[in-house]
PDB file of N, CA, C and O in Angstrom:
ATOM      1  N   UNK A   1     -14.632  28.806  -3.735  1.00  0.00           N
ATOM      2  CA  UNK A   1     -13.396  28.521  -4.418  1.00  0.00           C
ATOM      3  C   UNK A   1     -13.368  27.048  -4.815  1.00  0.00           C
ATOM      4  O   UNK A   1     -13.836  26.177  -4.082  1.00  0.00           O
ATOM      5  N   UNK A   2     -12.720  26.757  -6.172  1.00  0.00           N
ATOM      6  CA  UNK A   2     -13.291  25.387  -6.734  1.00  0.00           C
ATOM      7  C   UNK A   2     -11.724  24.733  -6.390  1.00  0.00           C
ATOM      8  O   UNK A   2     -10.697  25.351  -6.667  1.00  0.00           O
ATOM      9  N   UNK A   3     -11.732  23.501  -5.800  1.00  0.00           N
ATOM     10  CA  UNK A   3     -10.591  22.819  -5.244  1.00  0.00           C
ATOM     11  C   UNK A   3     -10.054  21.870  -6.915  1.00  0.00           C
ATOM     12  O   UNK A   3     -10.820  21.489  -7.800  1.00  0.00           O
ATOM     13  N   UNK A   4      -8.291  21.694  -6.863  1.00  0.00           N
ATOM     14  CA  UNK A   4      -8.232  21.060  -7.612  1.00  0.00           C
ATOM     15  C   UNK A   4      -8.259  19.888  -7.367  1.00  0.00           C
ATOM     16  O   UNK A   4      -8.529  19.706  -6.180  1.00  0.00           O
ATOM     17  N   UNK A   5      -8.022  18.477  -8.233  1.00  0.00           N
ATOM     18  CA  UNK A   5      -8.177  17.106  -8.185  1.00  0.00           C
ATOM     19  C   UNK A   5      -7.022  16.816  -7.162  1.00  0.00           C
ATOM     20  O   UNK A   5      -7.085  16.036  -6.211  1.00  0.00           O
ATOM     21  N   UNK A   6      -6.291  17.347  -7.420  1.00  0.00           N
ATOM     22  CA  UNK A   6      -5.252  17.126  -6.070  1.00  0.00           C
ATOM     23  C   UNK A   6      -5.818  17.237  -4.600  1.00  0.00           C
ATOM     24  O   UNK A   6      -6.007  16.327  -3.793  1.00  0.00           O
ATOM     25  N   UNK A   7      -6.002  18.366  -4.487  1.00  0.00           N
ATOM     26  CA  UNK A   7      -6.353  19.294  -2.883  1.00  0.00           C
ATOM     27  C   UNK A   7      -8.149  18.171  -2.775  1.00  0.00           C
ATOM     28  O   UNK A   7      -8.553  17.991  -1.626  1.00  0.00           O
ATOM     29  N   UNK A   8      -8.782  17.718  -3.626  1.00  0.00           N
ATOM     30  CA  UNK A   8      -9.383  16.588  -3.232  1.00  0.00           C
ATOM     31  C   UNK A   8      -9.211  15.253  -3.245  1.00  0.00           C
ATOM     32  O   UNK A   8     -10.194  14.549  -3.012  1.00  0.00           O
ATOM     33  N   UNK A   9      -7.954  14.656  -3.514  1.00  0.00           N
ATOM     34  CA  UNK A   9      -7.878  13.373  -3.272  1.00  0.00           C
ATOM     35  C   UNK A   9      -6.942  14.041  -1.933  1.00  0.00           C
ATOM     36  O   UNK A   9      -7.618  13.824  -0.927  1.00  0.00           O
ATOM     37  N   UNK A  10      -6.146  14.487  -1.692  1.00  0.00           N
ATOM     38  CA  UNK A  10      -5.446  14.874  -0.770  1.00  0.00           C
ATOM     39  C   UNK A  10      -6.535  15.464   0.393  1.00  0.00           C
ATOM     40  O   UNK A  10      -5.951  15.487   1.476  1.00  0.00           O
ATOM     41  N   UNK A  11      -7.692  15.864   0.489  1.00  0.00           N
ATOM     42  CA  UNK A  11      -8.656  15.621   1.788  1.00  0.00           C
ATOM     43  C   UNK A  11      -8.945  14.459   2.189  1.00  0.00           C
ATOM     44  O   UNK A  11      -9.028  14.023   3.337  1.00  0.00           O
ATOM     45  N   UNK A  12      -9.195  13.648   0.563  1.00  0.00           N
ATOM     46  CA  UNK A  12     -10.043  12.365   1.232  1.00  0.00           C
ATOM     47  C   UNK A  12      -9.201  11.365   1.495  1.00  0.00           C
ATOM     48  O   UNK A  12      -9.525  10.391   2.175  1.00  0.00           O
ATOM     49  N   UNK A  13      -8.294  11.496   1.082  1.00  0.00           N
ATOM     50  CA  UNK A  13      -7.112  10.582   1.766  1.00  0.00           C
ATOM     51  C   UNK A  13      -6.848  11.046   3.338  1.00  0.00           C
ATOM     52  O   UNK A  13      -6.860  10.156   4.188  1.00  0.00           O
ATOM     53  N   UNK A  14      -6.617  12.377   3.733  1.00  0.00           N
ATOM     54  CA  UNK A  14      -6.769  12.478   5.111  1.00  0.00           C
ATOM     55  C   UNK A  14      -7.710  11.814   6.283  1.00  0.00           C
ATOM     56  O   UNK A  14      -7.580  11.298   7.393  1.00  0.00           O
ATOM     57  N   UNK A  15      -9.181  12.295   4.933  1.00  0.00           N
ATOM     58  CA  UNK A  15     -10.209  11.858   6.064  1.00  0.00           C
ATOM     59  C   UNK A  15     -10.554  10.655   6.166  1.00  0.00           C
ATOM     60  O   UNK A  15     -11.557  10.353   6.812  1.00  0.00           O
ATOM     61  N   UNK A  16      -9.651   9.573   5.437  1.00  0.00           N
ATOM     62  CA  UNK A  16      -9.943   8.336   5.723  1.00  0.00           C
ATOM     63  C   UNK A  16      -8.411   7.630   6.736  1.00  0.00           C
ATOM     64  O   UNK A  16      -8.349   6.531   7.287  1.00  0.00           O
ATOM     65  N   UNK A  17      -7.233   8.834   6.683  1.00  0.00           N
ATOM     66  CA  UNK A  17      -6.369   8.116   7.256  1.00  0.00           C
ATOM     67  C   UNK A  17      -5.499   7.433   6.238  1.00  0.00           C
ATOM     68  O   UNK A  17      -5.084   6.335   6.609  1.00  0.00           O
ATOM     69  N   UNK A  18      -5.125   7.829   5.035  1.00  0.00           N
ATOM     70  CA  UNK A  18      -4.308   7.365   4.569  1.00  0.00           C
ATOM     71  C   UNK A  18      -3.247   7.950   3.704  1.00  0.00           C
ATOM     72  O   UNK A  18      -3.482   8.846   2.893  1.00  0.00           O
ATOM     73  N   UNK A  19      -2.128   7.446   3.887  1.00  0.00           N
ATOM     74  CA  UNK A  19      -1.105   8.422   3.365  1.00  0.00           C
ATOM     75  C   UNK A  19      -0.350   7.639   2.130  1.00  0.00           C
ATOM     76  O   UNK A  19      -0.171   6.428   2.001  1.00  0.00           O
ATOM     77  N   UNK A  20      -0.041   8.508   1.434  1.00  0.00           N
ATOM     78  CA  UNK A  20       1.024   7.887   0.408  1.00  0.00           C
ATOM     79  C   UNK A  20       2.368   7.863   0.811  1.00  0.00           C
ATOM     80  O   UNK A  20       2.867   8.552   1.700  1.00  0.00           O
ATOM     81  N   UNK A  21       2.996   6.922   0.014  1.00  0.00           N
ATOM     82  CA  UNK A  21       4.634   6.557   0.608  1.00  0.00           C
ATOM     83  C   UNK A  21       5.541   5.898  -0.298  1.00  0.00           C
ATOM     84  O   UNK A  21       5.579   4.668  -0.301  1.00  0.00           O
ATOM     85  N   UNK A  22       6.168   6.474  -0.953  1.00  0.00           N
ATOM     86  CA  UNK A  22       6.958   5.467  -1.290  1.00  0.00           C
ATOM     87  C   UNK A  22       8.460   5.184  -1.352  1.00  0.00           C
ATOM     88  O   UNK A  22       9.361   5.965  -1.046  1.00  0.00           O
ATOM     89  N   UNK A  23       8.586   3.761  -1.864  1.00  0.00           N
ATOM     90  CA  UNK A  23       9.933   3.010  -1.493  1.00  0.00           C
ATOM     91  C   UNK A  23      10.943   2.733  -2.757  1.00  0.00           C
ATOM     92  O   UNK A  23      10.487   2.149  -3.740  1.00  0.00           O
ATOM     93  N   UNK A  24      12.350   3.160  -2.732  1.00  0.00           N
ATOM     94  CA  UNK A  24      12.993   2.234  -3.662  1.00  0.00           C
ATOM     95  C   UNK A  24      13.081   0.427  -3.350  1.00  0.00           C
ATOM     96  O   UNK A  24      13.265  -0.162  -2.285  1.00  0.00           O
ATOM     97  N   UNK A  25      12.902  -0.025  -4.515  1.00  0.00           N
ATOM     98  CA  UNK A  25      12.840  -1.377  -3.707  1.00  0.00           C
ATOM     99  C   UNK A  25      13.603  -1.992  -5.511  1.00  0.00           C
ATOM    100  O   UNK A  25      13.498  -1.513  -6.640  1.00  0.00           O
ATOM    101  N   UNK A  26      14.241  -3.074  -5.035  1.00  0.00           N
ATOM    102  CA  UNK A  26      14.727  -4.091  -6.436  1.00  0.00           C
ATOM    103  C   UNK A  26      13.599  -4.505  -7.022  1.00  0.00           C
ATOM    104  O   UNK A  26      12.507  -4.773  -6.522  1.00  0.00           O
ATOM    105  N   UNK A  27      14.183  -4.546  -8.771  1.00  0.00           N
ATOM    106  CA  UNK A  27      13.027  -4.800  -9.510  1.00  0.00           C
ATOM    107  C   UNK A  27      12.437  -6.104  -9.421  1.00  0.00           C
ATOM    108  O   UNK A  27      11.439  -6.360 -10.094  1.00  0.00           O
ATOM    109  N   UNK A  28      13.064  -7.138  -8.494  1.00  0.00           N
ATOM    110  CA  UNK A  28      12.814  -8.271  -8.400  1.00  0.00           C
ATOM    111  C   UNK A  28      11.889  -8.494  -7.272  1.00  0.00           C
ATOM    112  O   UNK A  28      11.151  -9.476  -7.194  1.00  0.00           O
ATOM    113  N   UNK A  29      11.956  -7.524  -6.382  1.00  0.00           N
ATOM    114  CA  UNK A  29      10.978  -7.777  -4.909  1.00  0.00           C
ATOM    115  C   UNK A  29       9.654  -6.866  -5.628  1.00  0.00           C
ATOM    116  O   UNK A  29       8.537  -7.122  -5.178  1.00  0.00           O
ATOM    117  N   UNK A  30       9.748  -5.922  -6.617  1.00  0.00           N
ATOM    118  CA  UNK A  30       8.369  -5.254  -7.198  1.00  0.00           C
ATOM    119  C   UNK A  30       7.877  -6.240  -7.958  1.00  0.00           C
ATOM    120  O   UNK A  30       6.657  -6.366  -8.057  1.00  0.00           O
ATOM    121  N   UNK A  31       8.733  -7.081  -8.604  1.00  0.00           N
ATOM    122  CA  UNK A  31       7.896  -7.962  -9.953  1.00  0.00           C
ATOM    123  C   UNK A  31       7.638  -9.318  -8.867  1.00  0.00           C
ATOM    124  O   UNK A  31       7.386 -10.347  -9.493  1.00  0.00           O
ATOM    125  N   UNK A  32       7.656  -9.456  -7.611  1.00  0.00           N
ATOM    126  CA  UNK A  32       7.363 -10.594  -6.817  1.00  0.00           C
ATOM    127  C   UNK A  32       6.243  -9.961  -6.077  1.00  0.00           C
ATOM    128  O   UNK A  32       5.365 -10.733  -5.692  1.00  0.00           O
ATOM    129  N   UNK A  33       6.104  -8.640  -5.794  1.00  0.00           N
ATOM    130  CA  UNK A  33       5.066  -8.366  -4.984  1.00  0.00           C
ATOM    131  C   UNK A  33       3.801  -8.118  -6.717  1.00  0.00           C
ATOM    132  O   UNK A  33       3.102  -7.106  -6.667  1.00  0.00           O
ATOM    133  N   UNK A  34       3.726  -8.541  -7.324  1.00  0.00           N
ATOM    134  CA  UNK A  34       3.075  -7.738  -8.785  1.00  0.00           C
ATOM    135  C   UNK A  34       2.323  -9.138  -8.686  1.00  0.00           C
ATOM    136  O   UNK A  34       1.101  -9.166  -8.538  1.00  0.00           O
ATOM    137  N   UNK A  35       3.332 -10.670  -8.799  1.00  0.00           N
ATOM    138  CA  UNK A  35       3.402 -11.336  -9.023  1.00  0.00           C
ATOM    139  C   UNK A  35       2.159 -11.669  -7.797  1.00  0.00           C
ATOM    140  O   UNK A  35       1.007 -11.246  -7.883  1.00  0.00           O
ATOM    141  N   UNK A  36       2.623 -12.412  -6.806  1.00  0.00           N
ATOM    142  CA  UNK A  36       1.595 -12.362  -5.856  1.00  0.00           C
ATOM    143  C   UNK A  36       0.646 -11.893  -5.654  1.00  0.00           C
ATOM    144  O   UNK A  36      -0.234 -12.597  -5.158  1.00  0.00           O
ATOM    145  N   UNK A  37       0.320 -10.210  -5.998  1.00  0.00           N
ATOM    146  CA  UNK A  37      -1.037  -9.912  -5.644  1.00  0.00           C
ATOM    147  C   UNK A  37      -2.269 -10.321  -7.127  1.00  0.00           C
ATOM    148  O   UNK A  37      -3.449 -10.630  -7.291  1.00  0.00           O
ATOM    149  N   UNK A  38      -1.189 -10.096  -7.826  1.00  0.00           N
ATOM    150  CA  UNK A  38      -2.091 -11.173  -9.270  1.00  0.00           C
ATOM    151  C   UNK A  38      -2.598 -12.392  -9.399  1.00  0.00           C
ATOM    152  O   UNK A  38      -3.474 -12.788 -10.167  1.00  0.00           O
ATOM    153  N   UNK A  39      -1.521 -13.393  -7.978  1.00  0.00           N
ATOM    154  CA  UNK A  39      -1.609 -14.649  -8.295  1.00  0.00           C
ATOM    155  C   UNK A  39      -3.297 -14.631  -6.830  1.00  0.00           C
ATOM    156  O   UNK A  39      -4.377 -15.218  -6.889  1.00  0.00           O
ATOM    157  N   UNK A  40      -2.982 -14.114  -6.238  1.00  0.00           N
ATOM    158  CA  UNK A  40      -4.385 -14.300  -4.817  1.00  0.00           C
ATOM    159  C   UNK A  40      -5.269 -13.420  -5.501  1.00  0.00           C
ATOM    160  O   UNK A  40      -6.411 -13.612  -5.084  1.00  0.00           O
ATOM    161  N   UNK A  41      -5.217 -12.329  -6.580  1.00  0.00           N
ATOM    162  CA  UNK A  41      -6.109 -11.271  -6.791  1.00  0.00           C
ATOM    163  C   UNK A  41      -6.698 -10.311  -5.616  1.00  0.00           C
ATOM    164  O   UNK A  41      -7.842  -9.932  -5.366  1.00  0.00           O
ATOM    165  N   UNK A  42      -5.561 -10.101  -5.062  1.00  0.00           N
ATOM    166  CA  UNK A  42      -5.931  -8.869  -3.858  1.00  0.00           C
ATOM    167  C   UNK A  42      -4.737  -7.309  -4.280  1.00  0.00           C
ATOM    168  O   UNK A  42      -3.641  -7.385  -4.837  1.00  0.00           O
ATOM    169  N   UNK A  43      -5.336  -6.226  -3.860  1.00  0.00           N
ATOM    170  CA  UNK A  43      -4.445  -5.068  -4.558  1.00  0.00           C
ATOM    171  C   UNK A  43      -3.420  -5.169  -3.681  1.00  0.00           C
ATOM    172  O   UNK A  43      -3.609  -5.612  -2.548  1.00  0.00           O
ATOM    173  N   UNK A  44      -1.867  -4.652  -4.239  1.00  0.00           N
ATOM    174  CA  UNK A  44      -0.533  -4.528  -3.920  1.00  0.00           C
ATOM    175  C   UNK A  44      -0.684  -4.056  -2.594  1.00  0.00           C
ATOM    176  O   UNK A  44       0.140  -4.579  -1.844  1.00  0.00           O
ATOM    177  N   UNK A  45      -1.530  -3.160  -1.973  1.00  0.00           N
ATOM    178  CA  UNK A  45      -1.476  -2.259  -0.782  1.00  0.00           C
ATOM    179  C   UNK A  45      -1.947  -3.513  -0.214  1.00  0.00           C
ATOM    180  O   UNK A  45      -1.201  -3.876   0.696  1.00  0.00           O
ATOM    181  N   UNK A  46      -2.965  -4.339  -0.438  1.00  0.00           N
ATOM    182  CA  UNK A  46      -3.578  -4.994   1.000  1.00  0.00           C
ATOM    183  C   UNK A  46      -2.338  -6.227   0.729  1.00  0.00           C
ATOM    184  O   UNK A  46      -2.400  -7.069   1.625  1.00  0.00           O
ATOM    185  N   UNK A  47      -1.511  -6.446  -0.039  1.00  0.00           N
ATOM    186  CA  UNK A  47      -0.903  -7.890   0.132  1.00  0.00           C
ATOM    187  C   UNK A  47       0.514  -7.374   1.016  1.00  0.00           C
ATOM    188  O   UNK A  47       1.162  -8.125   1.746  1.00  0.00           O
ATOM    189  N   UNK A  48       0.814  -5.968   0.776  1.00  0.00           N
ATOM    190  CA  UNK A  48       1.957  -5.263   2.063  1.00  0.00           C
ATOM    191  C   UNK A  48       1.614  -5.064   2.842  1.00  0.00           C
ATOM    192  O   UNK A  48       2.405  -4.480   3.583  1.00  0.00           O
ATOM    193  N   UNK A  49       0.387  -5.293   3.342  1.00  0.00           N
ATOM    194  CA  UNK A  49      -0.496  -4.842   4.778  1.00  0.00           C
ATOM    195  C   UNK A  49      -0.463  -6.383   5.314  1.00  0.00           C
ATOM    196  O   UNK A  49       0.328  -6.808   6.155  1.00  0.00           O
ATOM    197  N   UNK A  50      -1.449  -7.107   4.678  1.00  0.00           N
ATOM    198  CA  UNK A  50      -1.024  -8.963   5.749  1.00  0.00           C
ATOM    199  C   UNK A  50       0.810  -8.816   5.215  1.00  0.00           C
ATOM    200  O   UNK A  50       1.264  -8.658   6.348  1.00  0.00           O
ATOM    201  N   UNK A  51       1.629  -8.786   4.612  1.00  0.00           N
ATOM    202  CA  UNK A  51       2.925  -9.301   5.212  1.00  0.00           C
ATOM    203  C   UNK A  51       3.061  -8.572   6.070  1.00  0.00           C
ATOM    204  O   UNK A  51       3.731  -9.293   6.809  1.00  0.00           O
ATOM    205  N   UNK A  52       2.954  -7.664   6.591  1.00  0.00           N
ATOM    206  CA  UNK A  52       3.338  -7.161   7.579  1.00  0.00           C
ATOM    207  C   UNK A  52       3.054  -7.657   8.816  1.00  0.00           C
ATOM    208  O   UNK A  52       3.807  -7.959   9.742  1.00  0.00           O
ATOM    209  N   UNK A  53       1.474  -7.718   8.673  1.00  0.00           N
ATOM    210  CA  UNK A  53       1.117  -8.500   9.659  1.00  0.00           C
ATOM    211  C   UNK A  53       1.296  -9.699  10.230  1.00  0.00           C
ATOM    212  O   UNK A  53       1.290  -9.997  11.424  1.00  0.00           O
ATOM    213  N   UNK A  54       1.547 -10.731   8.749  1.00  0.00           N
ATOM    214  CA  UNK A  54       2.110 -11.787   9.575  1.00  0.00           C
ATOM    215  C   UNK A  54       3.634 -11.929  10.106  1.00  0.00           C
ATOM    216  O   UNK A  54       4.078 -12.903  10.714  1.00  0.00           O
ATOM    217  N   UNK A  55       4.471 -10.540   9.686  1.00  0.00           N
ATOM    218  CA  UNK A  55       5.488  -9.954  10.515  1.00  0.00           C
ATOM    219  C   UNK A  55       5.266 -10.210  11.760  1.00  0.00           C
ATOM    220  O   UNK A  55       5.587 -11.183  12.442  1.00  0.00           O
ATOM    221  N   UNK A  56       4.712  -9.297  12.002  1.00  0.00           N
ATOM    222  CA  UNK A  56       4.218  -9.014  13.156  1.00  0.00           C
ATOM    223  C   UNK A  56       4.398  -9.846  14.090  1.00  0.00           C
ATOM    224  O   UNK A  56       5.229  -9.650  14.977  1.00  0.00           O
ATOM    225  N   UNK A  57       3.600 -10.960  14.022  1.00  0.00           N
ATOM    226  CA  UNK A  57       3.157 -11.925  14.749  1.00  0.00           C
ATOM    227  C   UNK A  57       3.628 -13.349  14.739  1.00  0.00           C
ATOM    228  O   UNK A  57       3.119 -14.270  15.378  1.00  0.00           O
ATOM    229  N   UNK A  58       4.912 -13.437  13.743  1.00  0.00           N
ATOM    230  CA  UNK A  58       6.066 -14.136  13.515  1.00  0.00           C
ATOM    231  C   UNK A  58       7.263 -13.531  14.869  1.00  0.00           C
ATOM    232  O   UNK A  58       7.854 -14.332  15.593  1.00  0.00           O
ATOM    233  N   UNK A  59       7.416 -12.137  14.975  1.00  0.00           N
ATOM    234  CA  UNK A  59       8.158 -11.327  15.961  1.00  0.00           C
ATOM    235  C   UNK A  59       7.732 -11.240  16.988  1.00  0.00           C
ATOM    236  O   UNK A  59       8.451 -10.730  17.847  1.00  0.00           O
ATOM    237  N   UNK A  60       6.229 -11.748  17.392  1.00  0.00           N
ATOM    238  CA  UNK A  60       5.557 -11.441  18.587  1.00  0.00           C
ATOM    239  C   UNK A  60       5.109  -9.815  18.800  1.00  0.00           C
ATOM    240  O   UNK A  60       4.541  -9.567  19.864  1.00  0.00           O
ATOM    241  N   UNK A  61       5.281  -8.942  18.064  1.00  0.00           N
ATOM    242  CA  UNK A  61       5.347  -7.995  18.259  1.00  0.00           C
ATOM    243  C   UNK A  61       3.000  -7.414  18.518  1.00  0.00           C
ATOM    244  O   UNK A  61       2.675  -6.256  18.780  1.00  0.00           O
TER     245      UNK A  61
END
């Protein structure tokens, strides 16, 4: 049985552990996160992954 493009990005996203998600957010915190990952040249996902992190560790957490 031939899988569609869906039912295979939707394995290989499993088998790597990653899920989709998304957020309403103001057009001003999207055109600042757009802004930033353009200005370091790293993709939108990894520049919400270090803020988080340096969340993190701002909270001690």
């Amino acid at each position: 049985m031939t899988m569609t493009n869906a039912e295979k990005v939707a394995r290989s996203d499993a088998k790597r552990g990653i899920m989709a998600k998304t957020y309403k957010l103001p057009q001003s915190v999207v055109a600042e996160i757009e802004q930033l990952s353009e200005q370091y040249g790293i993709p939108q996902n990894q520049l919400l992954i270090q803020a988080i992190e340096a969340f993190k560790q701002t909270k001690g957490a």
